[in-house]
N, C-alpha and C positions, 0 to 999 in steps of 0.2 A: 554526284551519284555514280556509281560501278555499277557494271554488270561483268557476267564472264560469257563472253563467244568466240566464235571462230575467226581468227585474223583470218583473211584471204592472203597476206604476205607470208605471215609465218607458219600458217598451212596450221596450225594448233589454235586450242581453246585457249584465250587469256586474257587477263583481266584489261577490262574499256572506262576509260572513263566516257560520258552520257554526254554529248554536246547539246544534243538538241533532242525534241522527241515530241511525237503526237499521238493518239490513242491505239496506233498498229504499227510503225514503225519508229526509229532512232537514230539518228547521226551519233557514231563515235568514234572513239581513238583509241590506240591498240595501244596499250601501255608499255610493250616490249622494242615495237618498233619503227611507233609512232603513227600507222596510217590510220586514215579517217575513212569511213564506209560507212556502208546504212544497212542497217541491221530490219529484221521484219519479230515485233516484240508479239509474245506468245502470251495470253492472260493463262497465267497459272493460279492453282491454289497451294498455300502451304501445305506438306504433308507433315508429321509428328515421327518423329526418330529420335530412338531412344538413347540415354546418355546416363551410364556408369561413373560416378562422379567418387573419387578416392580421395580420402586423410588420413593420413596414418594409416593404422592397420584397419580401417572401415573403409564402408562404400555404403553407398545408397545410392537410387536410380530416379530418372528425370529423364523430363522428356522436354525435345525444341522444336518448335517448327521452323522447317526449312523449304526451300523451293527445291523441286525435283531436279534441276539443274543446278545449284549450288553445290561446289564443291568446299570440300571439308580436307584440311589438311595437318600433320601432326605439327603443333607448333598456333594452331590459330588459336586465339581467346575469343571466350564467349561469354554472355549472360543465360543460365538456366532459371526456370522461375517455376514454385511451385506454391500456387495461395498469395500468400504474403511473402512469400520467403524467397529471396534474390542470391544467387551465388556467383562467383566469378570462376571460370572455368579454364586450364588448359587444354588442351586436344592431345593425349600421348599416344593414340593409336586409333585406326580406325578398323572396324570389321565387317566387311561386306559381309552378302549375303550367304557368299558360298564358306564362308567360317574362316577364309584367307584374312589375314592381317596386312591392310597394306598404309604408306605413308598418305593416301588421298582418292579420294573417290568422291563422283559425286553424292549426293541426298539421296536418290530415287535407288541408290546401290548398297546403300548400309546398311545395315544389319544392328551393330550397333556403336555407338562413340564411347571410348575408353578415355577420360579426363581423372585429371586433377586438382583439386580445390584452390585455387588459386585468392583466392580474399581472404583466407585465414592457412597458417601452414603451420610443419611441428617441422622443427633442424635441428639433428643429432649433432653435439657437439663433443668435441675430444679435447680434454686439458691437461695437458703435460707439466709436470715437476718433479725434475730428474729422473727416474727410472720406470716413475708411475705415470700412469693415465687414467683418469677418471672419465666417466662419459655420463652426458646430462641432455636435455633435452628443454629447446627452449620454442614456444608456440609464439607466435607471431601475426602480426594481419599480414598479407604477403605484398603489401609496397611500403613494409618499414626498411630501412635502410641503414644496415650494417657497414660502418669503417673498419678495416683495417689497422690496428693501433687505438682504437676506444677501447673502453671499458664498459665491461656488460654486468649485469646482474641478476642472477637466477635464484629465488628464494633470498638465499643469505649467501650462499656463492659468489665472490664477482672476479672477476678474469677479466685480461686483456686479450683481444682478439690478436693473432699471431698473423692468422692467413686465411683466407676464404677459401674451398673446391663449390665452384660451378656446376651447375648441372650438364653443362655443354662440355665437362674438363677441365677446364680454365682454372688457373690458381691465381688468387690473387693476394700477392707478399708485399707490396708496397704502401709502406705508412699514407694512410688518406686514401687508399685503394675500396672504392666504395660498389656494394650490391645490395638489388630489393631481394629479401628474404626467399620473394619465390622462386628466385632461380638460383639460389642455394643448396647443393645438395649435402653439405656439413661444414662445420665450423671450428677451425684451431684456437687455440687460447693457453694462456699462461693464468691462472690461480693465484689472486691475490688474497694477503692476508694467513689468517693462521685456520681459519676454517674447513682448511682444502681436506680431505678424507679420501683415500682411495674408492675408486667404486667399482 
């Protein structure tokens, strides 16, 4: 078990692993720096912050409950849930309250959480042959897992992946050069067969 508080070493809030703990206070460890101290645990309640959740050119909104000391950072995954219905979430932005956009803040300061869909994704693809380029679009769950040198297939299309762009930048040119879909931001390919059509 985590929590996030205050190292007294490193004078900052960050994250503890839980050594020990009883109904008011906690022995932990400062995962930065290693030191162990005893913390005095506060019984909170969840509060409800909302969460803008993007695919493609849509959104629809949801809501998490969070602890008013949980912080939230660009980059964390989450689980949103609304009824029956489960989504897997990234975090690309967060919005305080004062309408500023910043990389992290806690719970009790957000305004609202900008994500993207991460269990299901859409990756624009570009297929080159020789002077032309067509672009397709291929929907994916987002932990399927694209190589570098396979062959893919869209409708009646099928291409060989040439190169990966990352969503972090990162290119990836090397035969057997592997990524999950979600952190995909498009995908190079070569156009096999006689079907290819400009687009």
């Amino acid at each position: 078990m985590y929590i996030y508080t205050e190292c007294p070493t490193c004078s900052d809030e960050n994250k503890h692993h839980v050594i020990k703990e009883n109904r008011k206070t906690a022995v932990v460890k400062c995962d930065e720096c290693g030191t162990i101290h005893q913390v005095t645990l506060i019984d909170q309640k969840p509060i409800p912050v909302r969460v803008v959740v993007s695919v493609d050119d849509l959104s629809f909104k949801r809501r998490i409950e969070l602890f008013a000391d949980d912080i939230i950072s660009v980059g964390d995954e989450y689980i949103v849930e609304e009824g029956d219905d489960a989504n897997a979430v990234e975090v690309t932005s967060v919005e305080i309250k004062s309408g500023k956009r910043v990389n992290k803040a806690k719970a009790d300061e957000i305004e609202t959480i900008w994500s993207r869909l991460t269990d299901f994704v859409v990756i624009n693809v570009s297929l080159h042959k020789k002077r032309r380029t067509k672009a397709i679009r291929i929907k994916a769950p987002g932990d399927y897992k694209f190589f570098v040198g396979e062959v893919e297939c869209v409708e009646v299309q099928e291409f060989e992946i040439s190169s990966i762009k990352m969503r972090d930048g990162k290119v990836l040119k090397m035969r057997g050069d592997i990524a999950p879909a979600k952190n995909i931001r498009r995908i190079y390919g070569r156009p096999i067969g006689r079907r290819y059509q400009e687009g």
